[in-house]
C-alpha positions as CSV (number, residue, x, y, z in Angstrom):
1,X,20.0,-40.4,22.2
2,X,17.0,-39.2,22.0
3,X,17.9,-35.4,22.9
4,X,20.3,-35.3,20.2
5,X,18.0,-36.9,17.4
6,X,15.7,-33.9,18.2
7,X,18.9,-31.5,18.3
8,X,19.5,-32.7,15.0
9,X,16.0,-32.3,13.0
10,X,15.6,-28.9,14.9
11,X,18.7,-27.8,13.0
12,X,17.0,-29.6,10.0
13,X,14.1,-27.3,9.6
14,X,16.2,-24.4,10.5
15,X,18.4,-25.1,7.7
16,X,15.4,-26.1,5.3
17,X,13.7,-22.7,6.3
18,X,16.9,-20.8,5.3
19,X,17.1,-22.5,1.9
20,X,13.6,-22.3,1.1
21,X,12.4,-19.0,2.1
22,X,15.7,-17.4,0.6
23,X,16.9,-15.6,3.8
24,X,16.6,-15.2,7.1
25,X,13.2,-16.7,8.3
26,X,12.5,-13.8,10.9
27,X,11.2,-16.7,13.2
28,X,10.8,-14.9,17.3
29,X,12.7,-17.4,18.5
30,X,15.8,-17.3,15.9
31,X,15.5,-13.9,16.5
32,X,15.8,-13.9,20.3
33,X,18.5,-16.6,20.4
34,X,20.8,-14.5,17.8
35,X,20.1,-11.5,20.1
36,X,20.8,-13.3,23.4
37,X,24.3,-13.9,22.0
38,X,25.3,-10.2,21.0
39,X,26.7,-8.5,24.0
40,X,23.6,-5.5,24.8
41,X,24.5,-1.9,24.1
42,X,22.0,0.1,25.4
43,X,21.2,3.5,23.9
44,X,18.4,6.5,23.4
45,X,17.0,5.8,20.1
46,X,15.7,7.9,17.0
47,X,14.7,7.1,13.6
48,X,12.2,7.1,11.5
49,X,9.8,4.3,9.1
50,X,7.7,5.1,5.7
51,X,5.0,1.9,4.7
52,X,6.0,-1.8,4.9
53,X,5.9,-4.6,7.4
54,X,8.6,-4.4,9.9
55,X,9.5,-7.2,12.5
56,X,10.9,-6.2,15.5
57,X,14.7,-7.3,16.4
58,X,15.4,-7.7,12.9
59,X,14.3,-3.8,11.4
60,X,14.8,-1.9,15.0
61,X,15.5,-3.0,18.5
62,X,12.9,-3.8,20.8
63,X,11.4,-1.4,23.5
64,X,9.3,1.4,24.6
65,X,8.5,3.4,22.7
66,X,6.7,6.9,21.5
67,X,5.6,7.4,18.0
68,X,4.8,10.8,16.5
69,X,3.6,11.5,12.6
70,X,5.9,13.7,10.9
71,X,4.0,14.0,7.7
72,X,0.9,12.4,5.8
73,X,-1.3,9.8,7.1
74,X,-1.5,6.3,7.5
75,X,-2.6,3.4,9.7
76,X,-0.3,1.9,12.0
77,X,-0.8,-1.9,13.4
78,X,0.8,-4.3,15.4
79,X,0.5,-8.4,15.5
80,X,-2.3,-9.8,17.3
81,X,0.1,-11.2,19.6
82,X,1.3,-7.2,20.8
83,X,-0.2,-7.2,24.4
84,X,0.3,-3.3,24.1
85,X,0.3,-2.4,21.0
86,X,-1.4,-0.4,18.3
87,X,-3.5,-0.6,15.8
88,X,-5.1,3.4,14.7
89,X,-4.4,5.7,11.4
90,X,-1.6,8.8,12.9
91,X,-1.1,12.1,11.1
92,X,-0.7,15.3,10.5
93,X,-3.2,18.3,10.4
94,X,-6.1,16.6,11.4
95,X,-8.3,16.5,14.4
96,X,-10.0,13.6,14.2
97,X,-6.6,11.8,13.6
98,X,-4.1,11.4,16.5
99,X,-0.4,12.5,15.8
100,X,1.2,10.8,18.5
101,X,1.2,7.5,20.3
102,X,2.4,7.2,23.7
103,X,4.5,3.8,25.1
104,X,3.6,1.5,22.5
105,X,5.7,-2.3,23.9
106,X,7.3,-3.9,21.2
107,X,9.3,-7.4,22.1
108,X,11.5,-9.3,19.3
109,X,9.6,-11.0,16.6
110,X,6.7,-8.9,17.0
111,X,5.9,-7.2,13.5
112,X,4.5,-3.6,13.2
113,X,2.7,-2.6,9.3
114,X,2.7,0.8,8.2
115,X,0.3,1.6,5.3
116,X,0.3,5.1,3.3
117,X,2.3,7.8,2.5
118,X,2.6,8.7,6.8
119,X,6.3,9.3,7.7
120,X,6.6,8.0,11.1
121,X,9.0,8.8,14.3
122,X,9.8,6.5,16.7
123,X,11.5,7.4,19.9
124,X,12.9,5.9,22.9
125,X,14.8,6.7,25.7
126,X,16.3,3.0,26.3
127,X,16.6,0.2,23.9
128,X,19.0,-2.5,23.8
129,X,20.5,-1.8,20.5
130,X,21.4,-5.5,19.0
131,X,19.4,-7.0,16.7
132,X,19.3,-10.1,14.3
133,X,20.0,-8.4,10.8
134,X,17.9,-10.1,7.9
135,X,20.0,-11.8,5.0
136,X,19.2,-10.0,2.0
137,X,18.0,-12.0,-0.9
138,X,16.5,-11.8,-4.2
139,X,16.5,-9.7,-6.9
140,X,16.1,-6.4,-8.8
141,X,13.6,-6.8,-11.3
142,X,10.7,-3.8,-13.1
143,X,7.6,-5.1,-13.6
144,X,4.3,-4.1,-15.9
145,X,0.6,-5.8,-15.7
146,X,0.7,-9.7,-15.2
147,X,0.8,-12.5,-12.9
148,X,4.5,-14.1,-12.3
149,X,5.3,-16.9,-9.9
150,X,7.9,-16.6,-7.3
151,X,10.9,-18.9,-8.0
152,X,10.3,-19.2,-11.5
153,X,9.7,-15.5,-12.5
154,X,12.0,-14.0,-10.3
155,X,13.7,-15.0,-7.4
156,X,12.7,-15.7,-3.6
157,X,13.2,-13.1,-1.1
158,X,12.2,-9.9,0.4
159,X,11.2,-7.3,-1.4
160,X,10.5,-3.8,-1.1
161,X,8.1,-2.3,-4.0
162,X,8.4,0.4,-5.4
163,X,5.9,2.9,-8.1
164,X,7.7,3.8,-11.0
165,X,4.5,5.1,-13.0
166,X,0.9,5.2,-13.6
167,X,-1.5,3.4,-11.5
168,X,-2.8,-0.4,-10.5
169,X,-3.2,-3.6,-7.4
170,X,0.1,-5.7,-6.6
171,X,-1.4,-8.5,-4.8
172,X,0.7,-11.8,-3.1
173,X,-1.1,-14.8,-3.1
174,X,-0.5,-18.2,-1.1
175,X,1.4,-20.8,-3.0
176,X,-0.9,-23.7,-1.8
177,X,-4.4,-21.5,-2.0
178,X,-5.0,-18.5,-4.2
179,X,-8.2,-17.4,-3.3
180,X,-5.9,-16.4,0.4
181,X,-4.7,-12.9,-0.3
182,X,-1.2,-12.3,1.7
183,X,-0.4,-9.0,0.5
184,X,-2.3,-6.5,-1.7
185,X,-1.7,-2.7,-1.7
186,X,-2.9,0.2,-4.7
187,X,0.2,2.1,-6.0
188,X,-0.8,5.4,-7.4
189,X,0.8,8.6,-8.7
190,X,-1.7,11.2,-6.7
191,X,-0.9,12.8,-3.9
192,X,-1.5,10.6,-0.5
193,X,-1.7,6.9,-2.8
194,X,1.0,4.7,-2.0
195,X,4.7,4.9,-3.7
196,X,6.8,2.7,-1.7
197,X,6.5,-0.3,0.6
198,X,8.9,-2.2,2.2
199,X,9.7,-5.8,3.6
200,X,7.4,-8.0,1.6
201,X,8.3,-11.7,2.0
202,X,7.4,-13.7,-0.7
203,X,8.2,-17.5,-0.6
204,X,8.8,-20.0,-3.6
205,X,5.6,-20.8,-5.3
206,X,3.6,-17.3,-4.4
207,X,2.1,-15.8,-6.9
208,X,2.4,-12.1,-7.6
209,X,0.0,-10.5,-9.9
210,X,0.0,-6.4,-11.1
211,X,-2.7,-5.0,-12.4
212,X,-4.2,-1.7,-14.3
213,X,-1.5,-0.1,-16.0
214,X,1.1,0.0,-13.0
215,X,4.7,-0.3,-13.7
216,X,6.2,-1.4,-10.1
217,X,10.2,-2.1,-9.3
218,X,10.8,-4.9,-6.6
219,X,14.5,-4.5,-5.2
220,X,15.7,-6.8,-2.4
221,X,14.7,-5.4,1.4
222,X,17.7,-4.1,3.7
223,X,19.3,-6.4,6.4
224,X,17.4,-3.6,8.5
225,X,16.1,-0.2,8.4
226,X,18.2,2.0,10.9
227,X,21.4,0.7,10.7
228,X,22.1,1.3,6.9
């Protein structure tokens, strides 16, 4: 009795996550029991990531893997969970800036953030290839300077943003206190200032504010980001 009483609120909150986040909640352990189901394909792997947040088993497969900069520069970091992972700016053209990162271990639901204008390659010569695709939610919406509240202003989901022109701050701040700062990133027009960044999750009650004279487009994430 008691077994299935916890069986049923554990689906509970799974369900309430779902509905109130807007999507798939990229929880590790979702993640790993949607994987565990899929039948493993394993293949060498190639592709590459520009900036946003990316959560392993949902964006790419888990594995080994080596990372090499293509072009630009930018910092690259793991979750502080990542017992070997990274956290140093790659690039291109510089010598006090390393262009490639040797057997970085990335495991389902860990998530890696890109920042700048760095193209990065990822490479590896074994990865099981399922993964737990993100359901895409949200909407399409431009916006100019001012502060708008998720679920009221536009809809819940994850975003990638996107300059359209000029310069400013968008900034994500917690629903329940403002002064913490989830997410806050300068678009700019120059070279080497930010133009795109993808997979940021904002929840209902967030508040997103742009600043300066920045004129951003927010457009739903992918289910994933090699795939597509």
């Amino acid at each position: 009795m008691l077994s299935a009483q916890l069986a049923f609120i554990s689906a509970l909150i799974i369900i309430f996550s779902i509905i109130f986040y807007g999507g798939y909640t990229e929880d590790k352990n979702i993640i790993k029991r949607t994987i565990k189901k899929q039948k493993p394909k394993y293949v060498k792997t190639c592709f590459y990531l520009t900036a946003g947040i990316y959560t392993v088993g949902v964006d790419f497969p888990e594995g080994k893997y080596k990372l090499t900069a293509k072009q630009n520069y930018g910092d690259v970091a793991t979750s502080n969970n990542v017992k070997n992972g990274i956290d140093q700016t790659l690039g291109v053209g510089y010598k006090n800036i390393a262009s490639v990162f040797n057997n970085l271990i990335l495991e389902n639901g860990d998530t890696l953030t890109i920042d700048g204008e760095l193209i990065l390659e990822f490479y590896s010569e074994k990865v099981n290839a399922s993964i737990a695709q993100r359901k895409v939610a949200g909407q399409e919406i431009n916006l100019v300077a001012g502060n708008y509240i998720c679920g009221t202003d536009f809809k819940v989901g994850t975003y990638d943003i996107e300059l359209i022109e000029n310069y400013g701050y968008v900034t994500v701040r917690n629903k329940k206190n403002i002064s913490y700062i989830k997410f806050r990133k300068f678009f700019g027009e120059d070279d080497n200032q930010l133009k795109k960044f993808k997979n940021c999750s904002i929840i209902n009650g967030d508040k997103l504010e742009v600043s300066g004279s920045l004129y951003v487009k927010l457009t739903p994430s992918k289910s994933n980001y090699i795939y597509d």
